[in-house]
C-alpha positions in Angstrom: -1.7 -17.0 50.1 1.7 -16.9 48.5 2.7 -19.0 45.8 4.6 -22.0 47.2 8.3 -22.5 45.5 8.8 -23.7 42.0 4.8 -22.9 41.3 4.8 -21.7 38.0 3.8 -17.9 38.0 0.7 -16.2 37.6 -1.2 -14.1 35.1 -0.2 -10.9 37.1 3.1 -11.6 37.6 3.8 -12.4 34.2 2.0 -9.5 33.0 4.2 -7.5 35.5 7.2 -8.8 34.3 6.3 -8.1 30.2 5.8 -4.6 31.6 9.3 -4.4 32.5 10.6 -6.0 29.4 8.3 -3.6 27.7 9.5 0.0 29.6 12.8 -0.9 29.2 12.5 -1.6 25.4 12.9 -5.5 25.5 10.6 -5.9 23.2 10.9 -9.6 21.8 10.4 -10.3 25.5 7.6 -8.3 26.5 6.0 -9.8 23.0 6.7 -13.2 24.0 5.2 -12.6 27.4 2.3 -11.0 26.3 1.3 -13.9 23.7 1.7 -16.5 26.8 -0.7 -14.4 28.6 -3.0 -14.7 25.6 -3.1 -18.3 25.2 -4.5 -18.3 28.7 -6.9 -15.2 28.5 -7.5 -14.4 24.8 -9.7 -11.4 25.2 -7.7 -9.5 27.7 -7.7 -6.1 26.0 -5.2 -4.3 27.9 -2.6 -7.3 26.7 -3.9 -6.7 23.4 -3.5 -3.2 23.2 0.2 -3.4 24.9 1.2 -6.2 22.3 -0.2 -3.8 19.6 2.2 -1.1 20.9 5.3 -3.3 20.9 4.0 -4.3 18.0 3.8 -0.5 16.7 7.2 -0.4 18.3 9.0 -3.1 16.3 7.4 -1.4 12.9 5.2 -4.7 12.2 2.4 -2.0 11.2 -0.3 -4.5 10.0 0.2 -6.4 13.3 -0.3 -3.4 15.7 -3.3 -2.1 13.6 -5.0 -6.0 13.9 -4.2 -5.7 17.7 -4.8 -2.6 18.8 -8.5 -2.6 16.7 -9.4 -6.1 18.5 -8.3 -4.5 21.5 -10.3 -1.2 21.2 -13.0 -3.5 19.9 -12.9 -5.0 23.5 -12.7 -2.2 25.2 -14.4 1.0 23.5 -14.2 3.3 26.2 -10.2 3.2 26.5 -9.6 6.8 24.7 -6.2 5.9 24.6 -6.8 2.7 23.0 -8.7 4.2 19.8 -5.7 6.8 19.8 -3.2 4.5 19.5 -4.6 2.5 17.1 -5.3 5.7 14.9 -1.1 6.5 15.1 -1.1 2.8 13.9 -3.3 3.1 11.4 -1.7 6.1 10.1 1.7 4.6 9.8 0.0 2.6 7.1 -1.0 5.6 5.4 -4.5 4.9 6.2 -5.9 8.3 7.4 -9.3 8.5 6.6 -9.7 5.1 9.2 -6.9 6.9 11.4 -8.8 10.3 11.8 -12.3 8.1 12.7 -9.9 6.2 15.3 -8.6 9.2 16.7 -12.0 11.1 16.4 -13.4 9.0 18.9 -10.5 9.2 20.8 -11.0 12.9 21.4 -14.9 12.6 22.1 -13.4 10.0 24.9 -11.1 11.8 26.3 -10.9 15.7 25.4 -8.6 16.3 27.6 -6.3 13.8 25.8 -3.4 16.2 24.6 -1.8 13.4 22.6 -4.8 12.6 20.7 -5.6 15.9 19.6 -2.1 15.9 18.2 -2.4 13.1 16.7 -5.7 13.6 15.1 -3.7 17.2 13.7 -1.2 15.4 11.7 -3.8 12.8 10.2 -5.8 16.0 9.2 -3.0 17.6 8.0 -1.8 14.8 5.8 -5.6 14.1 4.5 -4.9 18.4 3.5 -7.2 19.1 5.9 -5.3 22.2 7.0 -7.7 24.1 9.0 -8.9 21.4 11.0 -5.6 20.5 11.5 -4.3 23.8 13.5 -7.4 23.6 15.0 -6.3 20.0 16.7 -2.8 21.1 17.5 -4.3 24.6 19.4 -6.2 22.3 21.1 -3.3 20.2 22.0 -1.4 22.6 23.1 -4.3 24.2 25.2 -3.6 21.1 27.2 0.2 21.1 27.0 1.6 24.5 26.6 5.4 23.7 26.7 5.2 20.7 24.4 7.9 21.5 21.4 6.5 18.8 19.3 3.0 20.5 19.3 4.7 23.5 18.7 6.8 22.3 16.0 3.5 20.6 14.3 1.6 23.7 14.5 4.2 25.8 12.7 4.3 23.2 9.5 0.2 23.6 9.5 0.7 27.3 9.8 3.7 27.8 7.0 2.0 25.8 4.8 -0.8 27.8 4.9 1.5 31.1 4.2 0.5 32.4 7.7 4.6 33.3 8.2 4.4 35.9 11.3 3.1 32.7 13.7 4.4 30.2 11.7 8.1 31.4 12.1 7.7 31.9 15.4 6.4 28.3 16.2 9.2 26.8 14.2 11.8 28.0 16.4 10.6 25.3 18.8 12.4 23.0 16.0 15.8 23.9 18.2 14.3 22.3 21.6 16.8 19.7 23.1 13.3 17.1 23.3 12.5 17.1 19.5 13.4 14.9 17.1 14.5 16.0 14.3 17.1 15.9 11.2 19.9 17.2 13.8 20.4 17.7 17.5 20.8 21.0 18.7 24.4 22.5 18.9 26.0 24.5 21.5 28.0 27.6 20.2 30.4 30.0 22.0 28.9 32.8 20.5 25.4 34.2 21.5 22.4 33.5 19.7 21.9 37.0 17.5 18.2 37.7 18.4 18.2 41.7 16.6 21.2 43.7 18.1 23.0 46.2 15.6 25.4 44.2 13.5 27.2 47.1 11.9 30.8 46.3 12.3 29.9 42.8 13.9 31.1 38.5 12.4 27.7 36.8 12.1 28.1 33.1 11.2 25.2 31.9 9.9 25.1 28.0 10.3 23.7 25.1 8.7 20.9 23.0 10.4 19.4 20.3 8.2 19.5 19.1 4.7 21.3 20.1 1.8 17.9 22.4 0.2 18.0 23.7 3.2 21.6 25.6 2.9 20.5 26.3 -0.6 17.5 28.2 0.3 18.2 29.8 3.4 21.8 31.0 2.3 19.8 33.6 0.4 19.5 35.3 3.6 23.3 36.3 3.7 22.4 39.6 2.1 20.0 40.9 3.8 22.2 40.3 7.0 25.2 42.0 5.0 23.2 45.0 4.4 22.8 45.5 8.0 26.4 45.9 8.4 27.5 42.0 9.5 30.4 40.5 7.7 28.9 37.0 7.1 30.3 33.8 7.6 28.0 31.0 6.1 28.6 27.3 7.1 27.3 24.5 4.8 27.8 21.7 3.7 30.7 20.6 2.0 29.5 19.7 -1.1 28.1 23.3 -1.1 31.1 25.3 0.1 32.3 26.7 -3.3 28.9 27.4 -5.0 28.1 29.2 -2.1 30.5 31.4 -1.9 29.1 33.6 -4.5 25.8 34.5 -2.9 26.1 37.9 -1.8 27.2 39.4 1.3 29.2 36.5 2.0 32.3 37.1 3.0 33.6 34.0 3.9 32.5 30.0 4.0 33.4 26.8 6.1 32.6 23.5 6.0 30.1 22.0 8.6 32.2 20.0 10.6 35.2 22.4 10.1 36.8 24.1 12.7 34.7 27.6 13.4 36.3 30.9 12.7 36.0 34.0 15.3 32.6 35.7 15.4 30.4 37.6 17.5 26.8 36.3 16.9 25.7 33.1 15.0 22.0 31.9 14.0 20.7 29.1 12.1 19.9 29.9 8.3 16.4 28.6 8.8 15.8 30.8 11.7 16.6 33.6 9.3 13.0 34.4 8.2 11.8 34.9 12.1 14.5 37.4 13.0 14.4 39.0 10.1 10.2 39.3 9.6 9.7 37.6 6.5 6.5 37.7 4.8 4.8 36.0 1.9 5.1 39.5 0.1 8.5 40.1 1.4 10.8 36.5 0.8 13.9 37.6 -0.3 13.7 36.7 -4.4 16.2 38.7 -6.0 17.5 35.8 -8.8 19.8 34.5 -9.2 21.9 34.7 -6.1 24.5 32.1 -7.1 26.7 31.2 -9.5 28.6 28.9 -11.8 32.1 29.3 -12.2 32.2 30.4 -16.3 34.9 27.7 -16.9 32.9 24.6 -15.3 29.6 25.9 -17.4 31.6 26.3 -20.5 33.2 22.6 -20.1 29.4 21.4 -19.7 28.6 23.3 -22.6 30.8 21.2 -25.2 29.5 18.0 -23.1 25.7 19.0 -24.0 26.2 20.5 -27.5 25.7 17.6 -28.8 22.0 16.7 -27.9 19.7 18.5 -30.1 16.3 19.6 -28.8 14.9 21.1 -25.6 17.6 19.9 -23.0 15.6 18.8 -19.5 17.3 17.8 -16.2 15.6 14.7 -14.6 15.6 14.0 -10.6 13.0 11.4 -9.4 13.9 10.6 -6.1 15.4 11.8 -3.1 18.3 11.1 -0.4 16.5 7.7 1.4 18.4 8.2 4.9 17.3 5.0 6.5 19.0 5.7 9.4 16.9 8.8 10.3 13.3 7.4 10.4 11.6 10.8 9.8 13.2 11.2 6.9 13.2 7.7 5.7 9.3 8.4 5.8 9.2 11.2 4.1 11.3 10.2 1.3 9.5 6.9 0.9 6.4 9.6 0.3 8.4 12.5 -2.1 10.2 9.7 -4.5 8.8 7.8 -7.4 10.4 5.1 -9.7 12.2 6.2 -12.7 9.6 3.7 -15.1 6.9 6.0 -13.6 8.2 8.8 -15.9 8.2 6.7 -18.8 5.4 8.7 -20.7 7.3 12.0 -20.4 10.5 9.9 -21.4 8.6 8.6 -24.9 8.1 12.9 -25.4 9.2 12.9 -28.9 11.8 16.5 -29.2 13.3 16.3 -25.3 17.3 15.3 -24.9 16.6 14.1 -20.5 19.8 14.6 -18.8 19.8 12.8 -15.2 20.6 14.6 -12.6 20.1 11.7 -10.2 22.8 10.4 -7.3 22.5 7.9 -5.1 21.3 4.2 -5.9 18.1 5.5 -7.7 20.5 6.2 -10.5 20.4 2.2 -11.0 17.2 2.4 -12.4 18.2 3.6 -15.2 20.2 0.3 -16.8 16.4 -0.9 -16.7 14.8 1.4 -19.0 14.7 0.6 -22.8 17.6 2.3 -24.0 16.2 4.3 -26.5 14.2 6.3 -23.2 17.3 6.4 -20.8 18.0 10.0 -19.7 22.2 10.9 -20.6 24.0 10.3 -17.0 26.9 12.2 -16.3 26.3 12.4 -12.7 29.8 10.5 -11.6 31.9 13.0 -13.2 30.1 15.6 -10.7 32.2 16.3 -7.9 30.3 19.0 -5.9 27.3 21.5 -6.2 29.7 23.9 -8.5 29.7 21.3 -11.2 26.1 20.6 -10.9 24.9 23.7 -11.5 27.3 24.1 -14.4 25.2 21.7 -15.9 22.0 22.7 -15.1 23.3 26.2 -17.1 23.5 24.4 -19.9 20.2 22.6 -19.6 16.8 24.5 -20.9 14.6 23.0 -17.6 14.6 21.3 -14.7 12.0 18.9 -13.6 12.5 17.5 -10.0 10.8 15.9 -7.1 11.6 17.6 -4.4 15.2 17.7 -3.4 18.1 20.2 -3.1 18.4 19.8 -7.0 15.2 21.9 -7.1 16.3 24.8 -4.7 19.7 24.5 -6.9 17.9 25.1 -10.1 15.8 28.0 -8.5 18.6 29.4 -6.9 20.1 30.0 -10.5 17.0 31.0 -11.8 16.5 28.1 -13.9 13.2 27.2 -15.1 12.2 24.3 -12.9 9.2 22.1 -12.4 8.9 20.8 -9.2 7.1 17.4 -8.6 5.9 17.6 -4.7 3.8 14.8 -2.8 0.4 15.3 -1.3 0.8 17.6 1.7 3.7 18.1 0.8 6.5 20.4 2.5 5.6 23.1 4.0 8.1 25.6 1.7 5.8 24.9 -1.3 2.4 26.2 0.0 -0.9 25.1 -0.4 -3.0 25.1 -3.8 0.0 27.5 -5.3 1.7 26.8 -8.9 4.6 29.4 -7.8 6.7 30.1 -5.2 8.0 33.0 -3.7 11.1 31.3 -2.9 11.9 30.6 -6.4 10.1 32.9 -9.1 11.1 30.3 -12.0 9.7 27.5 -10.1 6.7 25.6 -11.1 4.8 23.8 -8.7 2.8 20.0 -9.9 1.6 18.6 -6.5 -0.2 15.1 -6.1 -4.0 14.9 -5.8 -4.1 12.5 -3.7 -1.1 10.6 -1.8 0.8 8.3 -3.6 -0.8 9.6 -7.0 2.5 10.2 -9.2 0.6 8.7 -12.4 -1.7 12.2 -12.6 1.5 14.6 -11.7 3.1 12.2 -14.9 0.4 12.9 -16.9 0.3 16.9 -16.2 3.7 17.7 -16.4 3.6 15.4 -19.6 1.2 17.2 -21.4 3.3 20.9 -19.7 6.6 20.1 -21.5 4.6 18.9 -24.9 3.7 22.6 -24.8 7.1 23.4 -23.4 8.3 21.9 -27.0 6.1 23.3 -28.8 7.0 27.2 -28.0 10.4 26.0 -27.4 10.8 24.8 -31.5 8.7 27.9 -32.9 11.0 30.5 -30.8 14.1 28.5 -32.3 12.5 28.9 -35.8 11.8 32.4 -35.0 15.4 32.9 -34.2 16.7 30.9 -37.6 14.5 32.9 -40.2 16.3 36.3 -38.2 
């Protein structure tokens, strides 16, 4: 019998309408619907587990983890349920509990595409690497066409060094459905997939962050050598460093209007059309270049500070409005005071190399440890690695100051978070990207305190061979 008018509605219909609210992303609704429904029936684990999600959605993280467990705790057969609590769980950087969550998730339901994915990138972030493309094939055994898969399967693979399928899989990055730094761009030009350049305008464009220009500009002369006159679009900040890298022939600002060419591709699609391996990364060093008159300017500025000269960056470019990024920021950046026992080195002149509002964190140090800041006078990428000329090392977490330093073939030391990005390899100290680079990764997430201590007890050495070769050099 049909409610009679003015009867107040029932369970179904409310939980019909905070499905509505929810699907169409109304989520202070569907949340306020939801918890009416609970006062009435507290255990009801599918209004859990949907609270949990909009929950999830609305980034209260300890919420949706409460939820979605009570609700999975209800109801242990939902597959989906343990799955989405394990995402949940993981967005509190709890992946051993995430993996179990998801684990069970997968015995539920194998033929759960989402929860093999899932379970991939808790494996991969516990560095559990094999396991991890394990998960994602399996994934994508279920959903073939899925670019995400695709695209989480090539970080698995590249960090691993298995380039041949892991460049290859990373050109699902470009698919309209995944989310990433930037959208995918439409060009007038065809896509160059091979055919003979000789005689031919290639522009070779920009895609992501500022490293990113940095590292994949390198791959100008290669492209050169096949006969292309290259155009490279970058950033503008980078537009007149990176106009000496070879086999350029000309640069323009991303967002600039485009010059006339016949073919374009996207500098990190480079490596796949052009075969790179492990053994065969182009590292000829350095392949940029300061202007003479910018490095001899920074020269007067550092001659002052006596001792081994060192180039500090501790965090990165936060990006809050891009929440993948945000994320891995949050995970690749420390606090300046977490430096403080390399600061106290005894011998070391630090010279920040830090933008951005991390910078503030210097005014709180004692001043006798805060690193020499110039960074305001520095206008673009040409003045900072006029500086970094003048400076003996580098040490960085990872941001485009790093590829910079390597890119001029300046000893750096590169401070990288657990699992970190898939450029830097697994368990390596080098990298064939940068042959000066040295590589201090985390031993566990969040651990900065042990990378402190090693590259700590690294530049005390540093120091040490640093004042006998100057010795050396005075009794000649």
């Amino acid at each position: 019998m049909p409610d009679s008018p003015g009867s107040p509605p029932t369970i179904d219909q409310l939980f019909a309408a905070a499905l509505t609210h929810h699907q169409a992303q109304r989520l202070e609704a569907a949340e306020a619907l939801y918890r009416h429904i609970l006062i009435a029936i507290p255990h009801q684990a599918t209004v859990l587990h949907n609270l949990g999600l909009a929950m999830r959605q609305r980034e209260a993280s300890a919420d949706a983890v409460r939820l979605l467990r009570r609700a999975a705790f209800l109801n242990p057969g939902h597959a989906e349920g343990h799955s989405n609590l394990g995402v949940a769980l993981r967005d509190q950087d709890r992946h051993i509990e995430a993996a179990a969550a998801l684990e069970q998730a997968v015995k539920l339901r194998p033929d759960l595409a989402e929860a093999h994915n899932n379970l991939g990138g808790v494996y991969k972030e516990l560095g559990r690497y094999d396991e991890a493309i394990a998960a994602f094939r399996a994934a994508l055994a279920l959903r073939p066409g899925h670019p995400e898969i695709h695209c989480n399967l090539a970080a698995a693979l590249l960090q691993q060094g298995h380039y041949d399928e892991g460049w290859r899989e990373h050109e699902w990055r470009l698919h309209e459905d995944v989310v990433s730094w930037d959208r995918p761009r439409s060009f007038a030009q065809p896509l160059w997939t091979g055919e003979d350049l000789a005689g031919k305008t290639l522009l070779l464009h920009s895609e992501q962050a500022l490293g990113d220009d940095l590292q994949f500009s390198r791959y100008a002369t290669p492209l050169a050598a096949r006969g292309a006159r290259v155009i490279l679009e970058v950033a503008p900040s980078l537009t007149t460093l990176l106009r000496t890298v070879p086999g350029v022939a000309d640069v323009v600002a991303k967002g600039e209007t485009l010059p006339d060419y016949d073919f374009h591709l996207s500098g990190m699609s480079a490596p796949h059309r052009l075969g790179t391996t492990l053994e065969t990364v182009p590292a000829a060093m350095p392949y940029i270049h300061a202007e003479q008159t910018r490095i001899d300017f920074w020269a007067r500025r550092l001659a002052p500070l006596a001792g081994f000269k060192v180039g500090l960056v501790w965090a990165g470019d936060p990006r809050p409005q891009n929440r993948l990024a945000y994320a891995i920021d949050r995970r690749r950046s420390m606090k300046l005071a977490t430096l403080q026992p390399l600061l106290e080195l005894p011998g070391v002149r630090f010279v920040s190399l830090q933008r951005g509002d991390a910078a503030n964190q210097i005014a709180s140090l004692d001043p006798a440890l805060r690193p020499h800041h110039w960074m305001d006078e520095i206008e673009d990428f040409a003045d900072s690695a006029a500086l970094i000329c003048g400076l003996d090392l580098v040490i960085s977490v990872d941001t485009s100051v790093a590829h910079l330093a390597g890119a001029l073939s300046k000893p750096v030391w590169i401070l990288s978070r657990f699992n970190g990005c898939w450029r830097w390899l697994e368990g390596r100290e080098d990298s064939p990207w940068y042959p000066s680079a040295r590589l201090f990764h985390q031993p566990a997430a969040g651990d900065w305190e042990s990378v402190v201590a090693q590259v700590t007890a690294a530049l005390r050495e540093a120091i040490v061979t640093f004042t006998d070769h100057r010795g050396k050099k005075s009794d000649g």
